[in-house]
C-alpha positions in Angstrom: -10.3 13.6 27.9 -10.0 10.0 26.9 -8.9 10.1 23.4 -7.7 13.2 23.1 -3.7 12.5 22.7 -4.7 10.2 19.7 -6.7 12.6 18.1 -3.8 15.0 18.2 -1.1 12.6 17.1 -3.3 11.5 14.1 -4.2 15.0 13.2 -0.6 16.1 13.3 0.7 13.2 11.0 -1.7 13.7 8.6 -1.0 17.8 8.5 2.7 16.4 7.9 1.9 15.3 4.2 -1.0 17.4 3.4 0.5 20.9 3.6 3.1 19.2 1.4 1.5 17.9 -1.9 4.3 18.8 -4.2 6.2 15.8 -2.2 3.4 13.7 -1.3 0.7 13.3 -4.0 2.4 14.9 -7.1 5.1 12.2 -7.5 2.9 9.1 -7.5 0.2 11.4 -10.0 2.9 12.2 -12.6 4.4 8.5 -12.4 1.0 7.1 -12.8 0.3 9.3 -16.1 3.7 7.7 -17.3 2.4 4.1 -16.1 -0.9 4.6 -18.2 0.3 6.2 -20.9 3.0 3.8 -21.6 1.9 0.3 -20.5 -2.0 1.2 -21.0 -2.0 3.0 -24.2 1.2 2.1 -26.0 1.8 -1.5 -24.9 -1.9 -2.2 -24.4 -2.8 -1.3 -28.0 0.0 -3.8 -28.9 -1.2 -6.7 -27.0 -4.8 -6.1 -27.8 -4.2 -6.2 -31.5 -2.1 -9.0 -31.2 -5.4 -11.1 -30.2 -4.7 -11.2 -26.3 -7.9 -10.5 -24.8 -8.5 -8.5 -21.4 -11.5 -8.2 -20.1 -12.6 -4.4 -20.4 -9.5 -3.8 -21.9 -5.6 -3.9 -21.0 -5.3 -0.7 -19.1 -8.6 -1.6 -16.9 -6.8 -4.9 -16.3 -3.3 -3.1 -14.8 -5.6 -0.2 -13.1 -5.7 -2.3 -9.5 -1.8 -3.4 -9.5 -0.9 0.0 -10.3 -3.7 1.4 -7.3 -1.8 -1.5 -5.0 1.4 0.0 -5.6 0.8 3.2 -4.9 -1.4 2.2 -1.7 1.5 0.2 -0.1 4.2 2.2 -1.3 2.7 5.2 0.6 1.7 3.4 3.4 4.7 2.0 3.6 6.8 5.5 3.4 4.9 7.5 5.4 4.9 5.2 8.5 8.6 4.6 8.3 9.9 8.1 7.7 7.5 9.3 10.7 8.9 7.1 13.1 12.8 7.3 11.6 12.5 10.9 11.7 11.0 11.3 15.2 13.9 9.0 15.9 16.3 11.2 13.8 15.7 14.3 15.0 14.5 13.1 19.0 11.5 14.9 18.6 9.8 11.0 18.7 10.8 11.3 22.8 8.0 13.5 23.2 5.3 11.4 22.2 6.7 8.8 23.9 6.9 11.1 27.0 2.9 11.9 26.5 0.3 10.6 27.9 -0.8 8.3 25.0 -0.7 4.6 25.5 1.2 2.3 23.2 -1.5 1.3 21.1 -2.8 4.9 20.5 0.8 5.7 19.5 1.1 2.9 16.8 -2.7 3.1 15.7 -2.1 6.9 15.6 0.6 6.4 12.8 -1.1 3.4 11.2 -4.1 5.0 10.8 -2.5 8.5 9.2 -0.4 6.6 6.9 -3.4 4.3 5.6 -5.5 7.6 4.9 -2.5 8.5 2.7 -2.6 5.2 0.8 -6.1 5.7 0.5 -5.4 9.3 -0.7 -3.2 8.1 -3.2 -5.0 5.3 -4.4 -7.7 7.3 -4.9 -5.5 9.8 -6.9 -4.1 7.1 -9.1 -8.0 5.8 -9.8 -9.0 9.2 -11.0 -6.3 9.1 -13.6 -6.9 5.5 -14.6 -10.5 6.8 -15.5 -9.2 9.2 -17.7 -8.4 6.1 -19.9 -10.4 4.0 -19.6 -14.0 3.2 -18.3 -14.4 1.8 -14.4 -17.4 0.4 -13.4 -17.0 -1.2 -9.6 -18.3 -5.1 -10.3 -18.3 -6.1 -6.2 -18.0 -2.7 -4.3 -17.9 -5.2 -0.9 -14.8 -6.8 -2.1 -12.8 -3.4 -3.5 -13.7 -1.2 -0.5 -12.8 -4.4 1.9 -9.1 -4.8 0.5 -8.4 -1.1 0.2 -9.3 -0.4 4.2 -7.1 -3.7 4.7 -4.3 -3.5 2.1 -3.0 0.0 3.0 -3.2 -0.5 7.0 -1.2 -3.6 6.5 1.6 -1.7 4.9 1.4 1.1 7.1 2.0 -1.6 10.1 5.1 -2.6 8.5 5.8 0.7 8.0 6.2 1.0 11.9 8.6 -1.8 12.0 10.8 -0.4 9.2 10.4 3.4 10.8 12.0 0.9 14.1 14.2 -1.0 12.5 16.2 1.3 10.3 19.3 3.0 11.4 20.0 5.3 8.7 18.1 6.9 5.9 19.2 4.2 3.5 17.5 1.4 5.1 14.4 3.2 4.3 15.4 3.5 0.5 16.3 -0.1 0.8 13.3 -1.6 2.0 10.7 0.8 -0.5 13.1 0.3 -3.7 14.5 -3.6 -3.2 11.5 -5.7 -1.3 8.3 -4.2 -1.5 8.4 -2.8 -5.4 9.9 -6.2 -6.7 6.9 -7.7 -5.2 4.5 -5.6 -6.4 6.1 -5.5 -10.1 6.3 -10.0 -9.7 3.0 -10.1 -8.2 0.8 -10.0 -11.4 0.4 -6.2 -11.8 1.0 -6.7 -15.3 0.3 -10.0 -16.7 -2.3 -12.7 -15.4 -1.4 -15.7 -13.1 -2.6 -18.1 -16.1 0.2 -16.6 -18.6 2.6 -18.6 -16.0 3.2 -22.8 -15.4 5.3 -24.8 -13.7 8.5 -22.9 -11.0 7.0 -19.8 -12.1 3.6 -19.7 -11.0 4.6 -22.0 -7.3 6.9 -18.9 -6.9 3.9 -16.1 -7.4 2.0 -17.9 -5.1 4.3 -17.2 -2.4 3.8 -13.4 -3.2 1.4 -11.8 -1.3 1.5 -8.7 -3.2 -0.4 -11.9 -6.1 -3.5 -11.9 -3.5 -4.0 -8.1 -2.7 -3.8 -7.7 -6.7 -6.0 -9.9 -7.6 -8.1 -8.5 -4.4 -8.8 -5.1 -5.5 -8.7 -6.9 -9.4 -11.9 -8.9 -8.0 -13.8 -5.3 -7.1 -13.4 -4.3 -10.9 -12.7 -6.9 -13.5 -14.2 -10.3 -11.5 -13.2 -12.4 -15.1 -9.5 -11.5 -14.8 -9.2 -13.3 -11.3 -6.7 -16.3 -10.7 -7.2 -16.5 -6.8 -10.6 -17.1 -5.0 -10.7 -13.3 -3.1 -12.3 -14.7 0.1 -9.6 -16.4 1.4 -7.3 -14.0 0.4 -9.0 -11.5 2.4 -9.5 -13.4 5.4 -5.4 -13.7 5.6 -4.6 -10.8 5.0 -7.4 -9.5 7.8 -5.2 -12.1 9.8 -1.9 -10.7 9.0 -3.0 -7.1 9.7 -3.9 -8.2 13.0 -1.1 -9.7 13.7 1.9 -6.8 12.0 0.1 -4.1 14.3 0.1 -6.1 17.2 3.8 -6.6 16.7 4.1 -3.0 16.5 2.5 -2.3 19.7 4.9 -4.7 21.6 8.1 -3.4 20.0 6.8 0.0 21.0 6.5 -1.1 24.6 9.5 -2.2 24.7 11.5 0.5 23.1 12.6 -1.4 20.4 14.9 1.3 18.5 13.1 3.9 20.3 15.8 3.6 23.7 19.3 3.8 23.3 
C-alpha cells in the first residue's frame, strides 16, 4: 500500500524519543526552569526596576528565543543522530534497501524530528506560563513559524546526520554554530539596544528573523523585523534545505562507502 513504508519509518522515529523522556524532554524542561528562573526572574526584576520597559514584561519578552532554541536545537539533534546512528551502527542500509523512495525517507526523518521540536517547544511554553502571563496576539503568525522553524532545522539536521563522520561533528555543529546563533540572535535583548557593526552583523543572523517571528505571535510591540518577509524566506529556505536532502540521499552522499 502506497504510503505505507513512510508511515512506518515516521512511526518508528518518533517511538525512538518517546519511550525515552528522561533523555529527550527532561533535559530541555530542567534547563528551561534554570533559563526562567535566572534571566526572567532574577535578571528581569533587575532590568525592570532599572526603568527598561518590556512589553508584558521581561520574561514574556525572552519566552519566544528561548521556545526557538529549544525547537531547533531538537530538530536539529534528532535528525542528525538518526541518520549518524543508522550510519554508525549500518542498520541505516535497511531503509535504504526498502521500498521507500528518497523523498519518503528524508520527509520521514524531517517530519519526526519537527514533531519533536514541536514537542519541546511546547514543553518549554508550558513552563514560561508558569511565570508569566501568555496571551497569543496573531495565532496566524506564531503557529506559521513554529510549523516552518522546526522543519527547517530538522532538514539541516539530515545534512549534518550526512555529513558527520564521528560523534563529535554532531557536538560540534549543536554546541559551536547553531547555539551561538541563537544566543546573538536577539533572544535576549532587542535589535534597537544595537547601532552601527553590531546591528549589520544581527541582520545576517537568521536565527534574528525566526526570533522575532515567533516574538510577533506574542508580544507584536517588541518587534524589530517586519514578520512577513521573514516568513516568506524562511518558507523559501525550507524548500530549498529539504530538497537538498533528497538529492544527497539519492546519491548516497555518506550513506555509500
Amino acid at each position: 500500500m502506497r504510503g505505507t513504508g513512510f508511515k512506518t519509518l515516521l512511526e518508528r522515529e518518533i517511538l525512538r524519543y518517546v519511550r525515552r523522556p528522561r533523555n529527550t524532554f527532561l533535559p530541555p524542561m530542567i534547563t528551561n526552569v534554570l533559563y526562567f528562573a535566572v534571566f526572567g526572574v532574577v535578571l528581569g526584576g533587575t532590568i525592570e526596576r532599572g526603568g527598561s520597559g518590556f512589553e508584558g514584561g521581561y520574561t514574556l519578552f525572552i519566552l519566544p528565543g528561548l521556545v526557538v532554541l529549544g525547537t531547533i536545537s531538537n530538530a536539529f539533534e534528532n535528525a542528525s543522530f538518526s541518520i549518524f546512528h543508522g550510519r554508525w551502527n549500518e542498520y541505516i542500509h535497511e531503509v535504504l534497501t526498502s521500498p521507500l523512495s528518497h523523498t519518503e525517507m528524508v520527509l520521514a526523518y524531517v517530519t519526526a524530528s519537527a514533531l519533536r521540536g514541536l514537542i519541546v517547544a511546547g514543553i518549554i511554553w508550558a513552563i514560561g506560563m508558569i511565570f508569566t502571563p501568555v496571551q497569543v496576539a496573531n495565532p496566524f503568525y506564531l503557529a506559521a513559524f513554529m510549523l516552518v522553524i522546526p522543519t527547517l532545522f530538522a532538514g539541516f539536521g539530515v545534512i549534518g546526520g550526512l555529513w558527520a563522520e564521528d560523534f563529535d561533528y554532531l557536538t560540534v555543529m549543536t554546541q559551536f554554530i547553531i547555539r551561538p546563533l541563537v544566543f546573538f540572535g536577539a533572544v535576549f535583548y532587542p535589535l534597537s539596544a544595537l547601532d552601527g557593526l553590531w546591528l549589520q552583523a544581527s541582520l545576517l543572523n537568521p536565527m534574528v528573523y525566526m526570533v522575532n517571528g515567533v516574538r510577533y505571535g506574542v508580544v507584536p510591540g517588541a518587534v524589530d523585523i517586519a514578520p512577513t518577509i521573514s516568513l516568506l524566506v524562511l518558507t523559501g529556505l525550507t524548500v530549498a534545505v529539504i530538497a537538498v536532502d533528497i538529492a544527497l540521499v539519492r546519491r548516497g552522499y555518506g550513506l555509500v562507502e
